[in-house]
C-alpha positions in Angstrom: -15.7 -6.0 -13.7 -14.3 -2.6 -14.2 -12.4 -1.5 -17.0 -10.1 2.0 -17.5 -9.8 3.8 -20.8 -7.1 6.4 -20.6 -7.1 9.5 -23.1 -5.1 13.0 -23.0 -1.5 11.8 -24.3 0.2 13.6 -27.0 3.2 15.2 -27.4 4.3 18.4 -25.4 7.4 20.9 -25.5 9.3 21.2 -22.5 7.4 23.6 -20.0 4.1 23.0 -21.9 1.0 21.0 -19.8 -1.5 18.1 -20.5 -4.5 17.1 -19.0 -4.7 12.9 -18.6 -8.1 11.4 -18.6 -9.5 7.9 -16.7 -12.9 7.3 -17.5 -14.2 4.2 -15.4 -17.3 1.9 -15.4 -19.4 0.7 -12.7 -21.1 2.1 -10.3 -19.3 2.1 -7.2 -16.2 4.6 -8.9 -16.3 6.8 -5.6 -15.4 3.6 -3.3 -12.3 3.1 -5.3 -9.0 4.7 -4.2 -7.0 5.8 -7.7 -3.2 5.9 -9.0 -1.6 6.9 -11.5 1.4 4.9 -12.7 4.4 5.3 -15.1 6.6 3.5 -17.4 9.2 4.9 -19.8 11.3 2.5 -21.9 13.8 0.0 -20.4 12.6 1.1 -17.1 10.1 0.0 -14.2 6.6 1.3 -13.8 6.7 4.0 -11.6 4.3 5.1 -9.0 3.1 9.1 -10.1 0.1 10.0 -8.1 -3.0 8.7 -6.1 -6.3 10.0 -4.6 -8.6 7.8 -2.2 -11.9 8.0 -1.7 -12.2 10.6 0.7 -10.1 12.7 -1.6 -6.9 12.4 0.0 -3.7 12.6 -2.7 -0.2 11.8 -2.7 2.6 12.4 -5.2 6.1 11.0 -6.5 8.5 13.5 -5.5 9.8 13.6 -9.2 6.4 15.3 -10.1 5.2 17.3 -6.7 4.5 21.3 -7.1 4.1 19.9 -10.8 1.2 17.8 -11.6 -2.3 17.6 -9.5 -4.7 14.2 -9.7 -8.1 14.9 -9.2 -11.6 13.0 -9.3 -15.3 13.7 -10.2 -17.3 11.0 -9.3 -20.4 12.0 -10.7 -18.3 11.7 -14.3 -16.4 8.6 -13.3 -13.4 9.8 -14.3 -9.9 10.8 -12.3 -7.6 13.4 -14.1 -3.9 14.5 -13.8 -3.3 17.4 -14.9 0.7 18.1 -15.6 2.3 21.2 -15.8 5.9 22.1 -16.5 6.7 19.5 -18.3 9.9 18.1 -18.5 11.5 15.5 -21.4 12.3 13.1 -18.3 8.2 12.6 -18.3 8.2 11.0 -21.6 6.0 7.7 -20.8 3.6 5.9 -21.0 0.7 6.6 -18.0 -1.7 4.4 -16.7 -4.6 4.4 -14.5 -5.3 1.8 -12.0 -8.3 1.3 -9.6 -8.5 -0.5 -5.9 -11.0 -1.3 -3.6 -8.1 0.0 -0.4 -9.4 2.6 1.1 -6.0 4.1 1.4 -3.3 5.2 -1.3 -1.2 2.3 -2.4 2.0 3.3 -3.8 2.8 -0.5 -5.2 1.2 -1.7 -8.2 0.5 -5.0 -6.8 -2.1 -4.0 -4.5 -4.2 -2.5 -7.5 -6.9 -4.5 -9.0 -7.3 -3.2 -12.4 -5.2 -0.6 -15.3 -6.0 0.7 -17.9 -4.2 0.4 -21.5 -2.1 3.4 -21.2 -1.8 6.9 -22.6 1.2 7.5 -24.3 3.0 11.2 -23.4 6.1 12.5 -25.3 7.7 16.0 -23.9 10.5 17.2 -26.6 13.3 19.9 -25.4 
C-alpha cells in the first residue's frame, strides 16, 4: 500500500509563489511515475504536472513557464513549486502515484492520491 500526504497550501496574492509537498511511503518511491492534479469548485479535476521515473516532466499549458514538479527520491517526496500565481489557480491539488513508467495525463491510470492541499490566490 502507499499512501500520499500533501502539505504546502495556503493562501497567496496574485503574483506571489508556493511550494506543494508529496511525501510518500514505501520503498520503491523512485519506480513510481508522479502527477499532480487539480480541482477547483464546480469543475473537473484537472491534469497540472507529472515527472516519471527517469525524471522526465510535462506540464498543463495553463501552468507552463509557471510552475516546476520536481522529485528527491532519497526524501520520498515530489514537489511543485508555483510561481506567478494567478486567482484562476485557486484549487484544490492532489498528488497521485503509478507504477507506468511514462507520464499519464488521465487520472484513471493512476493508482493512488493523496487527500489534497488546498490553495487560494486572491487579486
Amino acid at each position: 500500500q502507499v499512501q500520499l500526504v500533501e502539505s504546502g497550501g495556503g493562501l497567496a496574492q496574485a503574483g506571489g509563489s508556493l511550494r506543494l509537498s508529496c511525501a510518500a511511503s514505501g520503498r520503491t518511491f523512485s519506480s513510481y511515475s508522479m502527477g499532480w492534479f487539480r480541482q477547483a469548485p464546480g469543475k473537473e479535476r484537472e491534469f497540472v504536472a507529472g515527472i516519471s521515473a527517469s525524471d522526465r516532466t510535462n506540464y498543463a499549458d495553463s501552468v507552463k513557464g509557471r510552475f516546476t514538479i520536481s522529485r528527491d527520491n532519497a526524501k520520498n517526496t515530489v514537489y511543485l513549486q508555483q510561481n506567478s500565481l494567478k486567482p484562476e489557480d485557486t484549487a484544490v491539488y492532489s498528488c497521485a502515484a503509478t507504477r507506468v513508467p511514462w507520464i499519464e495525463v488521465s487520472p484513471l491510470r493512476y493508482e493512488y492520491w493523496g487527500q489534497g492541499t488546498q490553495v487560494t490566490v486572491s487579486s
